[in-house]
FIPA-557023 format. One line per field, with one value per residue (C-alpha): residue number from 0; residue in one letter; x, y, z. Coordinates in steps of 0.25 Angstrom, whole numbers. Example, Ala and Ser with C-alpha at 12.3 -4.5 7.8 and 13.67 -1.06 7.14 Angstrom:
fimi c(0:1) $
selo c(A:S) $
X c(49:55) $
Y c(-18:-4) $
Z c(31:29) $
//
This chain:
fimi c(0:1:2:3:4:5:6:7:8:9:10:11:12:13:14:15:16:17:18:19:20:21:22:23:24:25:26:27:28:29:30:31:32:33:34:35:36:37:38:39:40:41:42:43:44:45:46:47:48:49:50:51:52:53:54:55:56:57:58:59:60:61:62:63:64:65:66:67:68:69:70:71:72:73:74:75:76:77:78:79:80:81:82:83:84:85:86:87:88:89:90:91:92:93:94:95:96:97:98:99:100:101:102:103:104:105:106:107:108:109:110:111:112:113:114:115:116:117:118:119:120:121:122:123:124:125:126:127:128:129:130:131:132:133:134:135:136:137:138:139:140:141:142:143:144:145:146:147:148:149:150:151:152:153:154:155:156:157:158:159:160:161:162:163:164:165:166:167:168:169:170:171:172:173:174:175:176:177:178:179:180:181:182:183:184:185:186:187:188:189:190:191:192:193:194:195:196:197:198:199:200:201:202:203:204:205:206:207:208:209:210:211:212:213:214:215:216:217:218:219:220:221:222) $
selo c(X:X:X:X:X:X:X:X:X:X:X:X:X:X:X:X:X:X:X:X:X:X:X:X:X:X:X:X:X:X:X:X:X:X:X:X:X:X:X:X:X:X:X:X:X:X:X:X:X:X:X:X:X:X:X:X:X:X:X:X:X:X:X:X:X:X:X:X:X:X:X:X:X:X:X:X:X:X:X:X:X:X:X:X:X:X:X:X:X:X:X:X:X:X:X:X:X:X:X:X:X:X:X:X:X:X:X:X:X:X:X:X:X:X:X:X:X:X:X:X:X:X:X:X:X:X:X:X:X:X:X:X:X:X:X:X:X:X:X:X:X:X:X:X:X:X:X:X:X:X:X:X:X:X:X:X:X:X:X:X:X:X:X:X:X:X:X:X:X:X:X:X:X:X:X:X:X:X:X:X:X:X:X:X:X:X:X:X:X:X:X:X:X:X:X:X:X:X:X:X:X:X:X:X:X:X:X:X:X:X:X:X:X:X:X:X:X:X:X:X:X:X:X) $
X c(877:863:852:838:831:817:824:817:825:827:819:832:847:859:872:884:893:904:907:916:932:925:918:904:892:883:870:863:848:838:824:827:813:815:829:827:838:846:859:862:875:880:891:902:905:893:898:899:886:879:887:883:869:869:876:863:855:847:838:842:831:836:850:850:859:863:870:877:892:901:902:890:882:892:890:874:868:875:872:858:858:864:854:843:838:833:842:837:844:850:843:842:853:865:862:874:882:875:879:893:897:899:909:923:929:921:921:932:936:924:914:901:890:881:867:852:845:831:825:831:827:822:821:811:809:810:817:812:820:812:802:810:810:819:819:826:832:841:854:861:874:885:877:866:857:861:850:848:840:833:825:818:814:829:834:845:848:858:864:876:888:878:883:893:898:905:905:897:897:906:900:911:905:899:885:888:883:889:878:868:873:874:858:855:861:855:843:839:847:848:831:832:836:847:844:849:859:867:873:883:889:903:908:901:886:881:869:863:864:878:882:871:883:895:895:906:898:884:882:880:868:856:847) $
Y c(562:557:551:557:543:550:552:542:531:532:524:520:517:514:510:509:496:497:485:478:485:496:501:500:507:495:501:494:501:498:501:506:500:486:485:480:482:481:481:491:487:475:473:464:464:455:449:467:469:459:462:476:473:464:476:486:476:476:464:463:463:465:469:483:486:498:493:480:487:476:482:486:472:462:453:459:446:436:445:442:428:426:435:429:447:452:461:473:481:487:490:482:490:484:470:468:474:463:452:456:453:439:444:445:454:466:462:473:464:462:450:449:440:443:442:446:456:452:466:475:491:501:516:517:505:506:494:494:491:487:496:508:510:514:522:515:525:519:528:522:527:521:508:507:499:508:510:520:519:530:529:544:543:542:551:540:535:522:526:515:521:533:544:544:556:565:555:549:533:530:528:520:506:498:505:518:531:544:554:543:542:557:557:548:556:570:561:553:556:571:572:563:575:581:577:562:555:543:531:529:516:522:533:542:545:558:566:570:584:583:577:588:598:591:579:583:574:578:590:600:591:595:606) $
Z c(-163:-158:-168:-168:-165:-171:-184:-193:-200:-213:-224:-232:-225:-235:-233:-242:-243:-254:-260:-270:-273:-282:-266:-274:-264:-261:-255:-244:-243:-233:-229:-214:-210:-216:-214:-228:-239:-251:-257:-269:-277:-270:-279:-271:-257:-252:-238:-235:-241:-232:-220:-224:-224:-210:-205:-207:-203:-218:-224:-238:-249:-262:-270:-280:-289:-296:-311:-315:-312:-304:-292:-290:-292:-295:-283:-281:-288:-278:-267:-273:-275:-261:-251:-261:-264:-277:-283:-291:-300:-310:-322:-333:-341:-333:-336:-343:-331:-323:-333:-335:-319:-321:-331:-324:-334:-330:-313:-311:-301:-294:-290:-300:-305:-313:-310:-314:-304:-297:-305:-315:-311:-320:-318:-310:-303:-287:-279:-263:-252:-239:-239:-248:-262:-272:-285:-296:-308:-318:-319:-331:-337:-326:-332:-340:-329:-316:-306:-294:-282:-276:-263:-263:-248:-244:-255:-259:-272:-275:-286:-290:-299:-306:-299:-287:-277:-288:-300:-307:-315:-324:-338:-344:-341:-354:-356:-347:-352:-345:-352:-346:-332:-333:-336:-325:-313:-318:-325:-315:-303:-300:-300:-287:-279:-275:-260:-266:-257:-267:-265:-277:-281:-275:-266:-257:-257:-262:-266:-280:-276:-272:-286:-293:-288:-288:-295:-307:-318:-315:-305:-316:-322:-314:-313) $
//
């Protein structure tokens, strides 16, 4: 099927790279008028990550992370310290997660170190990425210190292991809270918009209002 070449580019292009052996949605972002980017979650797998990145032709400027989880940011400080970026992320809440992935016992097999991020984010802070900015709204309850990012114009939200197609995060973790993660996806979440594309932590994307009406754990809890 043809393109419409008047169609204007869009401000923000994402792609999905899984990574590590729990197929963990690392996020590449990029401001389509800079070529400028970021990594969100690059837990393992770097040599695919940066292939991933040579591939679309995008200039790395920082690293983001979601929460301290394994595979989520086990490799994200050496990916750090080898490219030289800042890394930014999560909150302050998930430092003990952070601390514990020199700890071997709680790898689950996978590649860690720990590290100290470049900025800790609060609710309400914004990170940009060439020239886009992003909201950031602490989500704990899968952990205490989990962050998503939210770029209004583009109607996408990052939103790690808070809420997948169908499920939600698992609370059973040391400091997870299922009545809290509840409150952040109807709290914090759901006001965003229905029209909400996500990019979970694992599996398919999806849309809040998809999981207003079907999700089996929180599509009765809106108005």
């Amino acid at each position: 099927m043809a393109t419409n070449p008047t169609k204007p580019e869009p401000p923000l292009r994402a792609a999905i790279i899984p990574v590590t052996a729990f197929q963990q949605n690392c996020s590449l972002i990029w401001c389509t008028k800079t070529m400028r980017g970021a990594l969100v979650d690059p837990g393992g797998d770097l040599d695919r990550l940066k292939a991933g990145v040579a591939k679309a032709g995008v200039t790395l400027e920082k690293l983001l992370v979601t929460h301290g989880h394994m595979d989520h940011c086990g490799l994200a400080g050496v990916l750090a310290e080898e490219l030289g970026l800042p890394l930014e992320g999560p909150h302050e809440d998930d430092r003990f997660w952070i601390e514990g992935l020199d700890d071997p016992h709680t790898r689950m097999g996978l590649e860690g170190k720990s590290f100290e991020p470049t900025r800790w984010l609060q609710d309400g802070d914004t990170v940009t990425v060439g020239e886009l900015t992003l909201n950031v709204i602490h989500c704990p309850g899968h952990t205490p210190g989990h962050v998503v990012f939210f770029h209004e114009e583009s109607r996408l939200a990052i939103v790690g292991d808070v809420i997948f197609q169908g499920s939600i995060g698992r609370t059973d973790f040391p400091k997870g809270n299922h009545q809290q993660l509840i409150d952040s996806i109807t709290g914090k979440l759901w006001p965003l918009g229905k029209d909400v594309n996500f990019i979970p932590g694992h599996g398919p994307m999806s849309s809040f209002g998809h999981e207003m009406l079907t999700n089996p754990f929180v599509g009765s809890r809106y108005g």
